[in-house]
C-alpha positions in Angstrom: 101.3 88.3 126.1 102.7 91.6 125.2 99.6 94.1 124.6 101.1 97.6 123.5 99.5 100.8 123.8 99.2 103.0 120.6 97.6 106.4 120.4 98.1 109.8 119.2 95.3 112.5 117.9 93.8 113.1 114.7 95.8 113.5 112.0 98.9 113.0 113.9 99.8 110.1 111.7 99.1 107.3 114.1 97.2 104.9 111.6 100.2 105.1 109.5 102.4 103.7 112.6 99.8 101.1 113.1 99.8 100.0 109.7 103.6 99.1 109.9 103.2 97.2 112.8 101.1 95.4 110.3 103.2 95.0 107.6 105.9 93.7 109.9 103.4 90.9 111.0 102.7 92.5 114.3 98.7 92.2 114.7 96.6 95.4 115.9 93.4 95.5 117.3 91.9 99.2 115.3 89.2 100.3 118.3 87.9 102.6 115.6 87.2 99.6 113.2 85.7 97.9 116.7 83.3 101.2 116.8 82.1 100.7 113.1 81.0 97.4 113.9 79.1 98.6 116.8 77.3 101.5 115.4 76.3 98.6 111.9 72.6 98.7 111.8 70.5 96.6 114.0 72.7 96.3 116.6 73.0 97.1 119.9 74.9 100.0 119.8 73.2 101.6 116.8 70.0 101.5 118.3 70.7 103.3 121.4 72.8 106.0 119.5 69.6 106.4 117.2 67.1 106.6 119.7 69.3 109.0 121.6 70.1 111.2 118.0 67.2 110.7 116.0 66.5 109.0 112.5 68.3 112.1 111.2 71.6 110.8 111.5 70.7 108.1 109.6 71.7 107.5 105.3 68.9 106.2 103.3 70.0 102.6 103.7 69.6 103.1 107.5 73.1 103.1 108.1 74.8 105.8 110.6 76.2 108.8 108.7 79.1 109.4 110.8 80.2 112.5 109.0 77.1 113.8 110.3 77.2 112.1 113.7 80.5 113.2 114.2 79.7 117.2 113.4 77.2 116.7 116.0 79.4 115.6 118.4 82.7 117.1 117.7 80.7 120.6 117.9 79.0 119.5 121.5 81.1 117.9 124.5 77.7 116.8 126.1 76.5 115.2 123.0 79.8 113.7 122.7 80.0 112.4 125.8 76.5 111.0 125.8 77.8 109.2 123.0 81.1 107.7 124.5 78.9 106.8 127.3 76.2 104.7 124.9 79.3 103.2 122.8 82.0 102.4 125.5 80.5 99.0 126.7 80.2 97.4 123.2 83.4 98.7 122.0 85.3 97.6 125.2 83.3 94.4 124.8 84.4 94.0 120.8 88.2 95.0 122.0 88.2 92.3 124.3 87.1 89.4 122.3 89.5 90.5 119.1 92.2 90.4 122.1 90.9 87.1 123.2 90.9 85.6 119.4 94.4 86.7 119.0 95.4 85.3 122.0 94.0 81.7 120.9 96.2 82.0 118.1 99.2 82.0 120.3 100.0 85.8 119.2 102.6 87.0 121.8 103.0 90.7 120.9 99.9 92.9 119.8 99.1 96.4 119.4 95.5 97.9 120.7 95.3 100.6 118.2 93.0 103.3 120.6 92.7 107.0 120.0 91.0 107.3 123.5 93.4 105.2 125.1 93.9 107.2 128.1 90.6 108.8 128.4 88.9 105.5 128.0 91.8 104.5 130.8 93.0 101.7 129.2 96.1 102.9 129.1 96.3 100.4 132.6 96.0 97.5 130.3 98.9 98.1 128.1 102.5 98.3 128.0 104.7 100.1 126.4 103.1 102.9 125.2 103.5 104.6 122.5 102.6 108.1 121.4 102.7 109.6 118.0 103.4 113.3 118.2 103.0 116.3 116.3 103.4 120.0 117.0 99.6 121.7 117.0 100.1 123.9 114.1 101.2 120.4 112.2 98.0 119.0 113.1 96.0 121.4 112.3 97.7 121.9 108.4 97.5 118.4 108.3 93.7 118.0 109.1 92.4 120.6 106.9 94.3 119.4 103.9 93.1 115.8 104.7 89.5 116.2 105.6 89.4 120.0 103.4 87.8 120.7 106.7 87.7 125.0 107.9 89.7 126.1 110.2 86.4 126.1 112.9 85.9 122.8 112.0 89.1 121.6 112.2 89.9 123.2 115.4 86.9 121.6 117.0 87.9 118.0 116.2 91.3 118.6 117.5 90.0 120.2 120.8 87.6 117.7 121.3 90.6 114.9 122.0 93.4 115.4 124.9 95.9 117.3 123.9 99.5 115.4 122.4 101.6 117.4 124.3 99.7 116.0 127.5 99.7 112.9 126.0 103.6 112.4 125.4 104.1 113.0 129.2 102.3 109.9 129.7 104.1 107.8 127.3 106.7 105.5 127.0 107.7 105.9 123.5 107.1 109.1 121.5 107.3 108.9 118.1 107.6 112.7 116.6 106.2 112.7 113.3 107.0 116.3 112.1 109.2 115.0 109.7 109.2 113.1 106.5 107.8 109.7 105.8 111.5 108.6 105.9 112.1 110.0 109.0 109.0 108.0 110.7 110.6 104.9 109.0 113.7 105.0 110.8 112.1 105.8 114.1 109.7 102.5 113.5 112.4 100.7 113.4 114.1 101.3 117.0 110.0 101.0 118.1 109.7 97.8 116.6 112.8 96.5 118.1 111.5 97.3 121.6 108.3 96.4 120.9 109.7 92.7 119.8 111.8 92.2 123.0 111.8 88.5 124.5 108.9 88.4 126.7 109.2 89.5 130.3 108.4 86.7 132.4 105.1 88.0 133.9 104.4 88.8 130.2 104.8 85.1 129.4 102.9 83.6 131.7 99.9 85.7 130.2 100.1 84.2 126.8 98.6 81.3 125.2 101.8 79.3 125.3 102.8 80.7 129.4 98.9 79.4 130.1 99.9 75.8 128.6 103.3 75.4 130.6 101.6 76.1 133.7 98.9 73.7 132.6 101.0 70.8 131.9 103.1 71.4 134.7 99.9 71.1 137.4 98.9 68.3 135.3 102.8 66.5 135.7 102.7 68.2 139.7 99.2 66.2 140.6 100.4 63.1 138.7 103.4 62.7 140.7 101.6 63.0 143.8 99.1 60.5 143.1 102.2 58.1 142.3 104.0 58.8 145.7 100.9 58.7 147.4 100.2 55.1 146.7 103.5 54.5 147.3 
């Protein structure tokens, strides 16, 4: 099983990546979607972020209001990292198991989605990896006009992740993303070609049709020697 690595920073246009993976039937597993489910009410991971926030983070129906949460946060590196720190287990936990579903389904090639990918160091578990780029003053346009964030605010969020340029020195792919929409298109495409490569044989051997061959064939190895045994 091929797991690929995709990350980038806010508003560098890496959700957009990940949904054409999508669209060209590649399956990705969203960590941030992961993290809503772990922060839902009642659960595990919502009631340690509550007791360690206060009810004041909370909407009226009890739900976590991330805008809130995440002005808290983005605006405090030891509140955000108390909070990485409460969330990491149940998010690595609901990573793993949308892995392991995929992998029942005999998926060869999948893309874990992570914006923390290398400060959460998962980076280990995946290869290639890819990195969508932009210049800072890109990022920064592009997040106030999104989010119709200030400039403070703006700056904060972006300061609170690693920085791209570090980022791109640890990838394998970079895809730039200063461009046009076009532009991104036609650098998908030579991505998605290496992405969809035959499997290497290591690779192979990890996936849900690799695990069956090596099945059957210790299956087919101990029946043969029970037959010249009693021979």
């Amino acid at each position: 099983m091929r797991i690929v690595g995709l990350t980038g920073g806010i508003s560098s246009g890496k959700s957009t990546v990940s949904n054409l993976f999508k669209s060209h039937g590649v399956p990705v597993v969203d960590a941030d979607l992961v993290a809503r489910d772990v922060l839902k009410k009642g659960t595990g991971g919502w009631k340690k972020v509550v007791a360690a926030f206060g009810e004041e983070i909370l909407q009226a129906n009890g739900e976590v209001d991330r805008a809130k949460l995440g002005q808290i946060v983005f605006s405090d590196p030891a509140k955000r990292q108390i909070l990485n720190r409460l969330l990491a287990p149940y998010i690595s936990s609901g990573i793993f198991w949308e892995i392991a579903k995929l992998w029942m389904r005999g998926f060869k090639v999948i893309v874990l989605d992570i914006p923390l990918l290398f400060e959460a160091k998962m980076d280990k578990w995946t290869k290639p990896i890819i990195v969508v780029w932009v210049d800072p003053d890109t990022q920064l346009r592009r997040l106030m006009a999104r989010d119709r964030a200030s400039e403070e605010d703006a700056r904060n969020r972006i300061s609170a992740q690693m920085s791209l340029d570090l980022k791109r020195t640890k990838a394998d792919i970079v895809i730039d993303n200063t461009g046009s929409l076009e532009d991104l298109n036609e650098q998908f495409k030579n991505v998605l070609f290496e992405v969809k490569k035959p499997l290497t044989w290591t690779e192979f051997g990890l996936s849900r049709q690799g695990a069956l061959s090596v099945f059957v064939s210790v299956i087919v190895g101990v029946l043969i020697c029970r037959k010249i045994s009693r021979l």
